[in-house]
Backbone of each chain as ProteinMPNN parsed JSONL, in Angstrom:
{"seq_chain_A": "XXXXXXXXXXXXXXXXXXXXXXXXXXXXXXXXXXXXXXXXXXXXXXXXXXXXXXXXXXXXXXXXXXXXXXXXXXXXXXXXXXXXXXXXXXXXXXXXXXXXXXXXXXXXXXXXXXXXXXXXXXXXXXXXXXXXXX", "coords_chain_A": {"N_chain_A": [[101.897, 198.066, 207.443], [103.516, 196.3, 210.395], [106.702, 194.684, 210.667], [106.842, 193.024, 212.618], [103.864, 192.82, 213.309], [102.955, 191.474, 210.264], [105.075, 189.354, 210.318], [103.811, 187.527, 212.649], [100.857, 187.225, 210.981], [101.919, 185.288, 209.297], [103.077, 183.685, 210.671], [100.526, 182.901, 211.636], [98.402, 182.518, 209.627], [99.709, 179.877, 208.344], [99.728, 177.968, 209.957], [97.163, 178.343, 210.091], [96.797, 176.58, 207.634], [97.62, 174.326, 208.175], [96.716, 172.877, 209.951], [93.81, 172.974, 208.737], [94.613, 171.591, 206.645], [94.655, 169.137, 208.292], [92.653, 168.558, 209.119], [90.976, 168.212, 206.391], [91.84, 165.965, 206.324], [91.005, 163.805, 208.172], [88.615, 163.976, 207.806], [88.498, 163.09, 205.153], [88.133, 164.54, 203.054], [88.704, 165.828, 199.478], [90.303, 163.865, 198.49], [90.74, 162.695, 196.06], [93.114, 162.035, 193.791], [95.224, 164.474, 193.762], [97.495, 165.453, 192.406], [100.825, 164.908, 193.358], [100.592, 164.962, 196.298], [99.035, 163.078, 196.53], [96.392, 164.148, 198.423], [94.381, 166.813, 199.179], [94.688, 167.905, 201.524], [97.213, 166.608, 202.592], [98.348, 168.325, 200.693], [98.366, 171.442, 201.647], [99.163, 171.25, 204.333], [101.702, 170.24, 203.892], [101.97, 172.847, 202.275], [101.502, 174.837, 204.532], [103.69, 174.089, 206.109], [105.985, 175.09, 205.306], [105.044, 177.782, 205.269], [105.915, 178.562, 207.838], [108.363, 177.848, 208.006], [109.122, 179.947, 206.155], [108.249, 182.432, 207.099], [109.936, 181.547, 210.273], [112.816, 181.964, 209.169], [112.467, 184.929, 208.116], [111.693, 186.097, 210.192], [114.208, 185.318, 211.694], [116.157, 186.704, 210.147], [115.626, 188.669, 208.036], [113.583, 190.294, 209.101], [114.645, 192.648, 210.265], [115.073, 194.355, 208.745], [113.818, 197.094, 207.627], [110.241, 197.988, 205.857], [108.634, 199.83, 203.793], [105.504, 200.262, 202.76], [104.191, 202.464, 201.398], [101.262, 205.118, 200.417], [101.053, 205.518, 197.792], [102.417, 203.534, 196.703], [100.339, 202.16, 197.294], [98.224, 203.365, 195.881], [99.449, 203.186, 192.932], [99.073, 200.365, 193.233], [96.157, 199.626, 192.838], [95.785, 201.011, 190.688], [97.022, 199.148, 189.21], [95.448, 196.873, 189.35], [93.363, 197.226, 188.066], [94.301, 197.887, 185.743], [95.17, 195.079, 185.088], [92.592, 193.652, 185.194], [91.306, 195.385, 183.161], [92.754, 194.131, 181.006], [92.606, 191.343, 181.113], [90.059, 191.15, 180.268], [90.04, 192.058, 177.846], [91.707, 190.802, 176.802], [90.496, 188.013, 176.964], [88.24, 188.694, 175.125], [89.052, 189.428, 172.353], [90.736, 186.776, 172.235], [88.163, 185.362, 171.831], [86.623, 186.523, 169.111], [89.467, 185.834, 167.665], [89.41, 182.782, 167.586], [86.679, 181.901, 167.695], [84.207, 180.292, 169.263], [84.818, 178.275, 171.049], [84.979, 174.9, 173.25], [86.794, 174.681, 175.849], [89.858, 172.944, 175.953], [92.005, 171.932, 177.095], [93.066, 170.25, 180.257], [91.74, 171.004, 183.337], [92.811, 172.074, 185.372], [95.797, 173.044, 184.559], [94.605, 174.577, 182.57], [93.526, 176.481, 184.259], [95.835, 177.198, 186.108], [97.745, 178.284, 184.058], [95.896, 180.369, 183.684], [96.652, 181.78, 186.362], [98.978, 182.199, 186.697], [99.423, 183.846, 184.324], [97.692, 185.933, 184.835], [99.15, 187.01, 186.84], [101.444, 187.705, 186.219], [100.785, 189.721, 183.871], [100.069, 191.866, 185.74], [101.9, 192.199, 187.735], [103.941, 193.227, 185.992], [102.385, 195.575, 184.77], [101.948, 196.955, 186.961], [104.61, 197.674, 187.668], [105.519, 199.172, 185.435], [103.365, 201.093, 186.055], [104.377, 202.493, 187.722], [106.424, 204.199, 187.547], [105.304, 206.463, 186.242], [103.765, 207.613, 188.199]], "CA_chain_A": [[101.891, 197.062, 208.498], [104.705, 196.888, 210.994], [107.216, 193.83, 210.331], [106.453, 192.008, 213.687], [102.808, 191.638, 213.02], [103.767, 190.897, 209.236], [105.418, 187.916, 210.949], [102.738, 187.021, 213.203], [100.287, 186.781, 210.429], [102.761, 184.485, 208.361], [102.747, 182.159, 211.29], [99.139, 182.23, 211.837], [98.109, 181.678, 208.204], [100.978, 178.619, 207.689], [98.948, 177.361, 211.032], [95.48, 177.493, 209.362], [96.815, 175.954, 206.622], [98.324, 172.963, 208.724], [95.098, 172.83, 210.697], [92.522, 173.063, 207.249], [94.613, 170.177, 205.621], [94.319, 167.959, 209.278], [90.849, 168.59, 209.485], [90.579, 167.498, 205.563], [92.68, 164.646, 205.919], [90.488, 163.741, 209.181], [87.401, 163.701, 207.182], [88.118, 162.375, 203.98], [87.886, 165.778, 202.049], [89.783, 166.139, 198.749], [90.873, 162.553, 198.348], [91.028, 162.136, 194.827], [94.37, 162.369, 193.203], [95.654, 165.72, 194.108], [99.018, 165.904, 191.88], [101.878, 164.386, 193.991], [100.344, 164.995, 197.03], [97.693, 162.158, 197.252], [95.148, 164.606, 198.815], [93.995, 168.309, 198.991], [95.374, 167.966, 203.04], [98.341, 166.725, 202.304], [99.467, 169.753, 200.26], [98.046, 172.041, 202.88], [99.575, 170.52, 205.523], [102.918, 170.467, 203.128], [102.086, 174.257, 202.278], [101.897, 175.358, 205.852], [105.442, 173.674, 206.613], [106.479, 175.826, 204.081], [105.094, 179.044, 205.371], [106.204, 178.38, 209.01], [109.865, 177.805, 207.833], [109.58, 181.101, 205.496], [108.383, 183.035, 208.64], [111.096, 181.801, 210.953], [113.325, 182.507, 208.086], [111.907, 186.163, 208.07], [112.026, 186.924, 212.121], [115.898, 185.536, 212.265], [117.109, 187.229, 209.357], [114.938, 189.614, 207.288], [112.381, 191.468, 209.53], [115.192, 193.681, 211.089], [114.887, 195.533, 207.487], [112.439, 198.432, 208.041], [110.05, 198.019, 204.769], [107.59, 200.742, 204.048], [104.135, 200.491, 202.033], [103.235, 203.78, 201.366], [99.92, 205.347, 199.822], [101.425, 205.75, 196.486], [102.232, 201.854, 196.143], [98.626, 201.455, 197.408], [97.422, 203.868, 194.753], [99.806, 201.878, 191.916], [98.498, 199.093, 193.054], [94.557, 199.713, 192.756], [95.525, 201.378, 189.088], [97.459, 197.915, 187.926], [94.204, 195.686, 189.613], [92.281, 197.808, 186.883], [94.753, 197.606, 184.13], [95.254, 193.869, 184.542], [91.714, 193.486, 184.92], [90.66, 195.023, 181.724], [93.51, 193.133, 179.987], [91.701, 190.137, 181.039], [88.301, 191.044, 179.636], [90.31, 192.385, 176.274], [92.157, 189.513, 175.95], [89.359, 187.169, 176.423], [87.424, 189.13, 173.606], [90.202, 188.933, 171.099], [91.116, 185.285, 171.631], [87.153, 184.851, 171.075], [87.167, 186.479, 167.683], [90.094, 184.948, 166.599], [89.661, 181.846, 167.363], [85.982, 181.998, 167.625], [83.565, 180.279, 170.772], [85.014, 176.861, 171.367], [85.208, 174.764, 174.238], [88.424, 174.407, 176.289], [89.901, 171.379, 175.621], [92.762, 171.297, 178.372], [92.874, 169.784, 181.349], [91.151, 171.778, 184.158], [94.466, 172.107, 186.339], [96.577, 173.041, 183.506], [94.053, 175.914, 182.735], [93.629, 177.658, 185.652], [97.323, 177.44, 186.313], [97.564, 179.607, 182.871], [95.108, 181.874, 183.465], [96.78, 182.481, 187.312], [100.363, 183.196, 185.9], [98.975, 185.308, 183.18], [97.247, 187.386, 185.332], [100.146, 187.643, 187.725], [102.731, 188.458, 184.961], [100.427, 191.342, 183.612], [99.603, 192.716, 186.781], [103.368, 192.489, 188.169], [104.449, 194.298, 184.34], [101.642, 196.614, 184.767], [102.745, 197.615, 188.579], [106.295, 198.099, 187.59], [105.284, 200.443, 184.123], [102.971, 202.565, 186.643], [105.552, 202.65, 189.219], [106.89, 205.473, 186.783], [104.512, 207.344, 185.876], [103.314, 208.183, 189.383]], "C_chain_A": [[103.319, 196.854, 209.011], [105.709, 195.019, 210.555], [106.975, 193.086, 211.378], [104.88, 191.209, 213.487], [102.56, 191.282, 211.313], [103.834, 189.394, 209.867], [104.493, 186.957, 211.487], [101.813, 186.465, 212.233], [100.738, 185.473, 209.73], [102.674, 183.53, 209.332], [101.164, 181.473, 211.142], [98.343, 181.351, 210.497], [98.776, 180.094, 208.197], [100.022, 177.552, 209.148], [97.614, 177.063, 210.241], [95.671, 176.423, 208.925], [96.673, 174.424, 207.077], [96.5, 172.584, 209.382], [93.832, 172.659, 209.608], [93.151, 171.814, 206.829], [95.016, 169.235, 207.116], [93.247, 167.876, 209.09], [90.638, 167.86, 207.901], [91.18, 166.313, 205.293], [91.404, 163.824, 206.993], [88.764, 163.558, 208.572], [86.852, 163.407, 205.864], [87.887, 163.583, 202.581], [88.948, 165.513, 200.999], [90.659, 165.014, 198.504], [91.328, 161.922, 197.228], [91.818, 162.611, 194.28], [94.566, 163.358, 192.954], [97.306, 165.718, 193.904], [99.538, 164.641, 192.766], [101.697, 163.993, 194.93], [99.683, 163.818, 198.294], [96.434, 163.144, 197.631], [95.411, 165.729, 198.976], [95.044, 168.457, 200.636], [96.858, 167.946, 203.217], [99.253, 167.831, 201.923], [98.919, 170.706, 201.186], [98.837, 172.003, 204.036], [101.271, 170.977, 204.965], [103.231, 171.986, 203.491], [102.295, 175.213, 204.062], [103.345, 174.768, 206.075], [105.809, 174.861, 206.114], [106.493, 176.917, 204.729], [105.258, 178.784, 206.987], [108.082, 178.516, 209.01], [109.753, 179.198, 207.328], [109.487, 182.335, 206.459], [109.59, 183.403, 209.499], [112.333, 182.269, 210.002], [113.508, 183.933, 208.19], [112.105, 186.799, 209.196], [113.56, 186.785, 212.382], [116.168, 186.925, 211.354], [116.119, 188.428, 208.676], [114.317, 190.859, 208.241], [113.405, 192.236, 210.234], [115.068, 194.755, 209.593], [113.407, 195.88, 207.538], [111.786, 198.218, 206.161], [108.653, 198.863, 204.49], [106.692, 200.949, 202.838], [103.675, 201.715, 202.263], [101.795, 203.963, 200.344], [100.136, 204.986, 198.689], [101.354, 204.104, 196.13], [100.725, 201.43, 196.059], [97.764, 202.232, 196.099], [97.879, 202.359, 193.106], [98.977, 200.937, 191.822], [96.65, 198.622, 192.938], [95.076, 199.74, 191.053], [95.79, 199.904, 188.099], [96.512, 197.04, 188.457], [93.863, 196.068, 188.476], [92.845, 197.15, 185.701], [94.359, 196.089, 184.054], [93.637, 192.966, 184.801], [90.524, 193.827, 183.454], [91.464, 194.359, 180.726], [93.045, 191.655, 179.639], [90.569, 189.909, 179.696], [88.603, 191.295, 177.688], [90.777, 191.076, 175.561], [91.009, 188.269, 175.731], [88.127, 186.771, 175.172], [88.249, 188.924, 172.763], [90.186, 187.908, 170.958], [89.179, 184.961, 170.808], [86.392, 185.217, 169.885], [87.818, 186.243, 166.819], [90.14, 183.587, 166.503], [88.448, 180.894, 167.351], [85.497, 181.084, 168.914], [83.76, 179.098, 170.55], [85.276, 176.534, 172.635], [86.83, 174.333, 174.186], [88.909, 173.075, 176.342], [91.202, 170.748, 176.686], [92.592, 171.061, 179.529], [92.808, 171.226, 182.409], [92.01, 173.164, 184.507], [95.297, 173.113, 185.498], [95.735, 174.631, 183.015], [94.049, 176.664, 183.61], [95.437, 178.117, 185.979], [97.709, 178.562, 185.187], [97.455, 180.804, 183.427], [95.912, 182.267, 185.178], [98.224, 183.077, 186.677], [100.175, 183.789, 185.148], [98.843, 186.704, 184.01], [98.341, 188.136, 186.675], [101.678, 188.131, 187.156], [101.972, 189.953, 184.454], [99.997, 191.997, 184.599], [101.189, 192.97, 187.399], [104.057, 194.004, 186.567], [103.677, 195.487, 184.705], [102.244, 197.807, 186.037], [103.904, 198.223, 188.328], [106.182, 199.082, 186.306], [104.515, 201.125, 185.314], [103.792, 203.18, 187.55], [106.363, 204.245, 188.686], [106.522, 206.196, 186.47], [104.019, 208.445, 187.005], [104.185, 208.506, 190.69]], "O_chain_A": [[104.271, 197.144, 208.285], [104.934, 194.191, 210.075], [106.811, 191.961, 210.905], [104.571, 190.018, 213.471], [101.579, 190.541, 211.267], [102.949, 188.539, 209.901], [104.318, 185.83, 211.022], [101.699, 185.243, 212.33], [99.893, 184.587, 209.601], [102.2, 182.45, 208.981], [100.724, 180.373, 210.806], [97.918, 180.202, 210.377], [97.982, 179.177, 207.986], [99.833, 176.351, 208.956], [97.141, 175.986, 209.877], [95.147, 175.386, 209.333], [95.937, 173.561, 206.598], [95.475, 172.061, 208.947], [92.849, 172.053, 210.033], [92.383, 170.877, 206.615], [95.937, 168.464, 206.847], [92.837, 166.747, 208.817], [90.067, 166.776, 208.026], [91.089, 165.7, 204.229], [90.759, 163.053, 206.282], [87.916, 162.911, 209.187], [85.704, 163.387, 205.42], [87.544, 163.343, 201.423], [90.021, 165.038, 201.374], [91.844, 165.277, 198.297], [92.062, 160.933, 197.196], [91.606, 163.797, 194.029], [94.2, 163.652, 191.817], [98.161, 165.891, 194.773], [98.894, 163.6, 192.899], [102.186, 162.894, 195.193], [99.66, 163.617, 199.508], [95.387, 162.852, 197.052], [96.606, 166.022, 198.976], [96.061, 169.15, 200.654], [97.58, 168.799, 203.735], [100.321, 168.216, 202.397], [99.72, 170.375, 202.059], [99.06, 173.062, 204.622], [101.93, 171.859, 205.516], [104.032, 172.454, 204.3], [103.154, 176.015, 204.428], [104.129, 175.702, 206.242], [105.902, 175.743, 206.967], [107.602, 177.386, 204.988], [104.107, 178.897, 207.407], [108.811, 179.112, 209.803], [110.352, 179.948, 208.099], [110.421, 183.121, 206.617], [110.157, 184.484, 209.659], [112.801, 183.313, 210.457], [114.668, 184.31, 208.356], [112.617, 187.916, 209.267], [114.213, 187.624, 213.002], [116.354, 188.029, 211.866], [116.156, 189.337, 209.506], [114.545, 192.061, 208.107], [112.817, 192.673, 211.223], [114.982, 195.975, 209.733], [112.337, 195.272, 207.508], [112.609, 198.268, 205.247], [107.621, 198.461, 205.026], [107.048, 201.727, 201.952], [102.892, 202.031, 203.16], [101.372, 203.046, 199.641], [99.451, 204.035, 198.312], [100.477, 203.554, 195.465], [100.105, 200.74, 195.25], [96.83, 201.707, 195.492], [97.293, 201.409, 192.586], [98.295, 200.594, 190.857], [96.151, 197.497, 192.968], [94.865, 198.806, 190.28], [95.295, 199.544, 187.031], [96.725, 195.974, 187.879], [94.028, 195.21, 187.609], [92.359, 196.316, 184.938], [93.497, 195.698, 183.267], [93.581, 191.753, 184.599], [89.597, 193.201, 182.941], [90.956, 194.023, 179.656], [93.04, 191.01, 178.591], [90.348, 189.119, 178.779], [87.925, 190.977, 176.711], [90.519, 190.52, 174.494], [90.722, 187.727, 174.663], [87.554, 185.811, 174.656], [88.069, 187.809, 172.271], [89.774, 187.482, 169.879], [88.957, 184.519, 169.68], [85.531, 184.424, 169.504], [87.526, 186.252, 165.623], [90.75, 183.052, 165.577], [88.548, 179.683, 167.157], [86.375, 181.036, 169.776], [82.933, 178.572, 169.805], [85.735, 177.406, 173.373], [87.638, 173.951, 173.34], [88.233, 172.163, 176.817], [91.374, 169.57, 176.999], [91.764, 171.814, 180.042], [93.548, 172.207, 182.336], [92.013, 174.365, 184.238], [95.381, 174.209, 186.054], [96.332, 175.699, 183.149], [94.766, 177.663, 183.586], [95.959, 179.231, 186.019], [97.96, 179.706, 185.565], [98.189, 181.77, 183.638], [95.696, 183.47, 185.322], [98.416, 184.226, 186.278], [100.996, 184.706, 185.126], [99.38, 187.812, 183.997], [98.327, 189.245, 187.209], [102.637, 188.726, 187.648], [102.481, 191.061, 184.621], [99.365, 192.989, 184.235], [101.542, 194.147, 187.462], [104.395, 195.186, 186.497], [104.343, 196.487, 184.971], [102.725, 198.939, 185.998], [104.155, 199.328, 188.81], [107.074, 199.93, 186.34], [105.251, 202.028, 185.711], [103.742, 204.327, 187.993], [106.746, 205.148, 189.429], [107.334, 207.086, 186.218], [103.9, 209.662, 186.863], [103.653, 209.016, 191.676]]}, "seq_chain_B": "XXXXXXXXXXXXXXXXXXXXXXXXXXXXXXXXXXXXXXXXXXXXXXXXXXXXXXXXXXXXXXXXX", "coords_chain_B": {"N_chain_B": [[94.381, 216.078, 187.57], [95.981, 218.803, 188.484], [98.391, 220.146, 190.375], [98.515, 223.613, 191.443], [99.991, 224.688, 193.509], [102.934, 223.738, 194.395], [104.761, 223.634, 196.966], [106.614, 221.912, 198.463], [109.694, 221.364, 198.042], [110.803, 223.313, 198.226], [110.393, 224.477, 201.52], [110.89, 221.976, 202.224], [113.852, 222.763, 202.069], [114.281, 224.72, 203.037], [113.842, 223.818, 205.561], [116.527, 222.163, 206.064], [116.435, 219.476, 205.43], [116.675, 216.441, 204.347], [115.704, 214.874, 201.276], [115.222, 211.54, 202.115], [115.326, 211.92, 204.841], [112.827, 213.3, 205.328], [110.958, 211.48, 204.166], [111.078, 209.38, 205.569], [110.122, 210.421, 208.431], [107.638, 211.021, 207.678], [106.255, 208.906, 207.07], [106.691, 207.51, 204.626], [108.128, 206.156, 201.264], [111.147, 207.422, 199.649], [111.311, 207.606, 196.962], [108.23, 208.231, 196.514], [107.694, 211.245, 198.025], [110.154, 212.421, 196.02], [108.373, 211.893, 194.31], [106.271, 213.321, 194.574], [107.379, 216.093, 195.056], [108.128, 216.471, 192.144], [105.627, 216.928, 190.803], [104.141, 214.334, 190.083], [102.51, 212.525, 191.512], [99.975, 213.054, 193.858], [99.93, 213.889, 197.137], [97.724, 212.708, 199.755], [95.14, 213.535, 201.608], [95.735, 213.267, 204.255], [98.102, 212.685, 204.045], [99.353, 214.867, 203.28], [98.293, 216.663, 205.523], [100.562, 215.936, 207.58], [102.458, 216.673, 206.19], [102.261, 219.27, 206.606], [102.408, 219.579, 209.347], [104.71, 218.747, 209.744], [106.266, 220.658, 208.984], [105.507, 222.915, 210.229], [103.025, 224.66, 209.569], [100.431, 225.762, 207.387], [97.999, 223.256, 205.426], [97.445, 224.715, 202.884], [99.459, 226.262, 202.677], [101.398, 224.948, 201.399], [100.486, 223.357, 199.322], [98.533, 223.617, 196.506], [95.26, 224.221, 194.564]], "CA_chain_B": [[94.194, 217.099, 188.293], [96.976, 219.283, 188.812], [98.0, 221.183, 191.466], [99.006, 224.587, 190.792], [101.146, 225.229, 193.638], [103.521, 223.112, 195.331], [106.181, 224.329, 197.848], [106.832, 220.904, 199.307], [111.01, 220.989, 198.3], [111.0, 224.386, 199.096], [109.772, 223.848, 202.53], [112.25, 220.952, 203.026], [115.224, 223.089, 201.803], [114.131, 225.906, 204.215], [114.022, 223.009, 206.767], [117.044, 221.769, 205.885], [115.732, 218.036, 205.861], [117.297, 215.476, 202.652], [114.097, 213.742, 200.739], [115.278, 210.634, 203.131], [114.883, 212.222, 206.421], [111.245, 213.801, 205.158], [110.036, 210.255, 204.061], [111.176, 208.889, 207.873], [109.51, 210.962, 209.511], [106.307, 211.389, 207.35], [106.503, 207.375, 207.047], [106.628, 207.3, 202.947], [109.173, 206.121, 200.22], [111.774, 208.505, 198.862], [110.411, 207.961, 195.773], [106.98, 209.406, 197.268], [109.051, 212.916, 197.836], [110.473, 212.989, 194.447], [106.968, 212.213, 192.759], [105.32, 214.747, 195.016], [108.304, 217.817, 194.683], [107.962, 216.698, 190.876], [104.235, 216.63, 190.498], [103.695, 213.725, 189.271], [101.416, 212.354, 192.282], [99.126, 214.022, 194.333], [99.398, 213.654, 197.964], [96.218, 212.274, 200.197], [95.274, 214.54, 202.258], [96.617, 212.778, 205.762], [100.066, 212.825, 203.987], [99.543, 216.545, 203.301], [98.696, 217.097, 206.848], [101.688, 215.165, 207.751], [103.92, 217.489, 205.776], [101.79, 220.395, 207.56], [103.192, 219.105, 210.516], [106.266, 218.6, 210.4], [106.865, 222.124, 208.427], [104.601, 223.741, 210.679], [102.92, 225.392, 208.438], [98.904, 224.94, 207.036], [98.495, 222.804, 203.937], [97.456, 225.892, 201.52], [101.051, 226.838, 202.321], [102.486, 223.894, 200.807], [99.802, 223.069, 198.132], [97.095, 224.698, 196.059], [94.971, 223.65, 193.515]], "C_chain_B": [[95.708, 217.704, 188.354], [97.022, 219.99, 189.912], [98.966, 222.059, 191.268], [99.946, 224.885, 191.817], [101.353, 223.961, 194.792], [104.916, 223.325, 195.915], [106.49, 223.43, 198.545], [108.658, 221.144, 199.478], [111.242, 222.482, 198.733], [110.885, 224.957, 200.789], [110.944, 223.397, 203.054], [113.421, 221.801, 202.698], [115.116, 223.997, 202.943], [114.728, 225.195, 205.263], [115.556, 222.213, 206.949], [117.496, 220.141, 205.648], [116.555, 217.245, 203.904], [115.626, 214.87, 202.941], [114.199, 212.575, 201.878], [114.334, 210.807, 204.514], [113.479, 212.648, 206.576], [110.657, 212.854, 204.859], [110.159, 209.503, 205.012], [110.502, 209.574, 208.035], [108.012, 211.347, 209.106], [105.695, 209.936, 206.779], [106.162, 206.902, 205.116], [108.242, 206.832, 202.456], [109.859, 207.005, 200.085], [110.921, 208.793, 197.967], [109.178, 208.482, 195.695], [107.374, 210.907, 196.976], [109.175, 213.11, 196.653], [109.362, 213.295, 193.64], [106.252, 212.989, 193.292], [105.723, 216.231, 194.489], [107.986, 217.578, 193.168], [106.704, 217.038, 190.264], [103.734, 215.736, 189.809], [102.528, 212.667, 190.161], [101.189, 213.422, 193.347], [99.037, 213.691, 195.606], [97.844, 213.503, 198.629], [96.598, 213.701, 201.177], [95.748, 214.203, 204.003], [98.312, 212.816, 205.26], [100.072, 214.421, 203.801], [99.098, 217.542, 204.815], [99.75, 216.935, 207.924], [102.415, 216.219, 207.908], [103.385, 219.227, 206.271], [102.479, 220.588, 208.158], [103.972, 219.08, 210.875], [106.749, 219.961, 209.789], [106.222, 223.373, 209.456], [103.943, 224.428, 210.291], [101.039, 225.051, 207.941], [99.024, 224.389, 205.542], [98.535, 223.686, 202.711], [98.887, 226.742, 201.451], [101.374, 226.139, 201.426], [101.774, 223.605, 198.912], [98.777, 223.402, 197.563], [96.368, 223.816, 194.458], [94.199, 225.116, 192.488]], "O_chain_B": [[96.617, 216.881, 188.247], [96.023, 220.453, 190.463], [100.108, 221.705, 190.975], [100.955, 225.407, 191.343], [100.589, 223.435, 195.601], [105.982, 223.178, 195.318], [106.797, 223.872, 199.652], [109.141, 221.148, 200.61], [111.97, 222.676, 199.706], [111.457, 226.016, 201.049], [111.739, 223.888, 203.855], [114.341, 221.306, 203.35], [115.989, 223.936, 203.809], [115.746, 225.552, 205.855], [115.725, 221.644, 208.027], [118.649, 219.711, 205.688], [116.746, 217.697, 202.775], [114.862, 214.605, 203.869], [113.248, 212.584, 202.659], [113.334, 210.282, 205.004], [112.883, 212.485, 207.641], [109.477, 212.985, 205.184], [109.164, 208.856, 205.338], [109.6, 209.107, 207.339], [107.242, 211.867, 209.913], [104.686, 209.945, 206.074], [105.422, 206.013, 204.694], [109.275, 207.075, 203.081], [109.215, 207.978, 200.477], [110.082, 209.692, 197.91], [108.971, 209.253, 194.759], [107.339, 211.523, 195.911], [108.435, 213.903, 196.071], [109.151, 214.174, 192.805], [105.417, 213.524, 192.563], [105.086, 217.111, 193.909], [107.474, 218.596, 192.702], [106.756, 217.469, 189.112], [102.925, 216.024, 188.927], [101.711, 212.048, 189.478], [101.923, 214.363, 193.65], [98.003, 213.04, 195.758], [96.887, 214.082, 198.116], [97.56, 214.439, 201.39], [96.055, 215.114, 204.772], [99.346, 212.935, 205.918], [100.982, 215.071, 204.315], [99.444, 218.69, 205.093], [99.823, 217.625, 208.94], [102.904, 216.723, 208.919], [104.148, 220.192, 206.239], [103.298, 221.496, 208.012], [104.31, 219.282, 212.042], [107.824, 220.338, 210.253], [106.508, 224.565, 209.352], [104.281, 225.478, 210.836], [100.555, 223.973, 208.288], [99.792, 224.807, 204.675], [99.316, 223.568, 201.766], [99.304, 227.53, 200.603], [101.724, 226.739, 200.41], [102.321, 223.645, 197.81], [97.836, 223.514, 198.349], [96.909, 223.084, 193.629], [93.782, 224.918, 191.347]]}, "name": "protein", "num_of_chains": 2, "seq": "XXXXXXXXXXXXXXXXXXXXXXXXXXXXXXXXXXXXXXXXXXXXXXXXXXXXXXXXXXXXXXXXXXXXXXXXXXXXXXXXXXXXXXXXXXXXXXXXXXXXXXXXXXXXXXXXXXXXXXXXXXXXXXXXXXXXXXXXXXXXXXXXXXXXXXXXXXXXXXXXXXXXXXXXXXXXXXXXXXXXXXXXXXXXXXXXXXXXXXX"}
């Protein structure tokens, strides 16, 4: 993908965003104590700022560097979905033999957050070990 | 899979082209190049018509299985 519409998308997304958390502020969506935020909209709304600044950010200064996704990354990057997808399913089996079938006892939030940096630490590790191989 | 013959750096040396100037113009990584001339990946076959292309040449020149 070429670095201009790169850019483009980065606005448009950071736009949804702003636009998805008006519309849920606007109708009461997501109201119940959402971290810091107060509401699901709020951080939405927040998060788009965010990716609107990182954008312009990106069109002054960055996008004059030519950056090129070739096949090969796209291959890598199918092989480390796999890996860090059966790492998942291994690790899930392990912890539930060693520690046998109990329920989760931490807070929701606090889980998921886990399990997303997990899986984006062994999939980043994984990417960067195949990166060599291939 | 292997592929038994690959004349990709041979090719570019003929052509006189650096790995650089052959991943410009065939829109890939360096590192692409290296892991192709090395065999350690396997071009698609639109990047091996690519390097057809710009060598002039048909792909069973360049690569064989």
């Amino acid at each position: 993908m070429k670095n201009k519409t790169r850019v483009i998308m980065m606005y448009s997304i950071a736009l949804v965003w702003i636009m998805l958390g008006l519309l849920f502020n606007h109708f009461n969506l997501g109201v119940s104590n959402f971290q810091i935020y107060g509401s699901v909209g709020n951080w939405l709304v927040y998060i788009g700022f965010i990716g609107l600044i990182i954008a312009t950010v990106k069109l002054i200064f960055i996008a004059k560097k030519r950056k090129t996704i070739d096949e090969r990354m796209e291959f890598v990057a199918t092989k480390a979905n796999r890996v860090t997808f059966l790492c998942l399913i291994i690790a899930a089996f392990v912890i539930m033999i060693i520690d046998g079938i109990k329920p989760i006892t931490m807070p929701y939030h606090l889980f998921m957050s886990y399990l997303v940096c997990g899986i984006l630490i062994v999939y980043f590790i994984s990417y960067k070990v195949l990166l060599r191989f291939y | 899979m292997v592929l038994t013959k690959n004349k990709l750096r041979e090719y570019r040396n003929r052509s006189k082209l650096s790995q650089e100037k052959l991943a410009q113009r065939v829109d890939v990584t360096r590192q692409t190049i290296i892991s192709i001339e090395n065999g350690k990946y396997i071009p698609s076959l639109v990047l091996a018509l690519k390097f057809a292309k710009q060598f002039k040449c048909k792909v069973e020149d360049l690569f064989g299985v």
